[in-house]
ZAMARGU-16822 format. One record per residue (C-alpha): residue number from 1; residue in one letter; x, y, z. Coordinates in steps of 0.2 Angstrom, whole numbers, plus 5000, padded with zeros to 4 digits. Layout:
BEGIN
+-----+------+------+------+------+
: seq : type :   px :   py :   pz :
+-----+------+------+------+------+
: NUM :    A :    X :    Y :    Z :
...
+-----+------+------+------+------+
END
This chain:
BEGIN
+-----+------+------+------+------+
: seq : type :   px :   py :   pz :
+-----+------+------+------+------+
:   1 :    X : 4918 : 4909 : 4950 :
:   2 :    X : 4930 : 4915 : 4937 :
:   3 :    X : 4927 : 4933 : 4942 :
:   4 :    X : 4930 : 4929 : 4960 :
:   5 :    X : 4949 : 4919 : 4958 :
:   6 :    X : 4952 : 4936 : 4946 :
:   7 :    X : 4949 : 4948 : 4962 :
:   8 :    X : 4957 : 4934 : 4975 :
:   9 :    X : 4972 : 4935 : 4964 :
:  10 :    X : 4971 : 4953 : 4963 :
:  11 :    X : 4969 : 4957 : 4980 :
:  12 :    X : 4986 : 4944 : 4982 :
:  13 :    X : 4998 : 4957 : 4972 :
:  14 :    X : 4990 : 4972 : 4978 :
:  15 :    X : 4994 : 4965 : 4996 :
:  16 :    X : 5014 : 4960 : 4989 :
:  17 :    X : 5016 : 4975 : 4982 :
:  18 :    X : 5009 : 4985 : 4999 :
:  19 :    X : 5023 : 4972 : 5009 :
:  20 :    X : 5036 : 4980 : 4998 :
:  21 :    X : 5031 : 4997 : 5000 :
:  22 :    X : 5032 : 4995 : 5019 :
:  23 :    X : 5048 : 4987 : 5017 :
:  24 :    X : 5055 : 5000 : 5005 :
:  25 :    X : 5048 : 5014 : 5018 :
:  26 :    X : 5057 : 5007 : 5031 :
:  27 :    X : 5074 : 5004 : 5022 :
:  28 :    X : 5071 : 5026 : 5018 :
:  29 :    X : 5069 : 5026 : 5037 :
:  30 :    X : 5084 : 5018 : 5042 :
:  31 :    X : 5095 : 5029 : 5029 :
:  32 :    X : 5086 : 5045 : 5036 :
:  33 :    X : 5091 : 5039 : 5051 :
:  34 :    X : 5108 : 5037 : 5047 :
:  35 :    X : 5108 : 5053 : 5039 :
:  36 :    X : 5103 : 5061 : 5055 :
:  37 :    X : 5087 : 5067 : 5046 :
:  38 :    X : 5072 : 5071 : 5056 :
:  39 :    X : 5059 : 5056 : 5059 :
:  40 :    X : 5045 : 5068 : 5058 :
:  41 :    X : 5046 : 5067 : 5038 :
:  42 :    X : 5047 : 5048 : 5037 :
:  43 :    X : 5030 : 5046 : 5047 :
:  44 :    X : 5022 : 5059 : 5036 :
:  45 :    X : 5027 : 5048 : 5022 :
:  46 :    X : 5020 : 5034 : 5029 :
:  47 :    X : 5004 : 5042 : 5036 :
:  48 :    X : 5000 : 5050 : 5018 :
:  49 :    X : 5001 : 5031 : 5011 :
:  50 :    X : 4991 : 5026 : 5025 :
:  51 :    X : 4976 : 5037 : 5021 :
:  52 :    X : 4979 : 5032 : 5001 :
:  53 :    X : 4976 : 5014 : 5005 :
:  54 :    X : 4957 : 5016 : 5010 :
:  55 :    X : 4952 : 5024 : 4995 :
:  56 :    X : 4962 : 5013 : 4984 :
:  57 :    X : 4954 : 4998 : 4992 :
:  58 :    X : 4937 : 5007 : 4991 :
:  59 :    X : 4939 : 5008 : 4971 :
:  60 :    X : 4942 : 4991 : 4971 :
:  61 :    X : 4929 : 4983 : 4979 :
:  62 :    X : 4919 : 4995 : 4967 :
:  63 :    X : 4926 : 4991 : 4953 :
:  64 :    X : 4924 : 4971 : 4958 :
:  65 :    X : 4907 : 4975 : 4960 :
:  66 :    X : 4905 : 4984 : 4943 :
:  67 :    X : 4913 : 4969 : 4932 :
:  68 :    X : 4900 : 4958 : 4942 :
+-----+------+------+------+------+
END
């Protein structure tokens, strides 16, 4: 059980510290669009982090497993 409210609360950060990425990548978004800067970098940005977030949640549901 102790194992389990570990991973739960792990999982909690990792998901608070995803909801302040996104909001930090939206704040570069809006001074990219004040400096007229193309909008075609911001979304490869955030489609590079996209394809991060699988693996990252891949290693930890392997590494859960592992400490079990």
């Amino acid at each position: 059980m102790n194992d389990l409210s570990g991973l739960v609360v792990y999982t909690l950060l990792s998901q608070l510290l995803l909801a302040g990425l996104i909001g930090s990548l939206f704040q570069i978004r809006n001074a990219m669009e004040n400096a007229d800067v193309a909008d075609f970098s911001f979304w490869t940005l955030v489609a590079s982090i996209i394809s991060i977030i699988p693996f990252t949640l891949h290693r930890t549901l392997y590494g859960a497993v592992l400490m079990h």
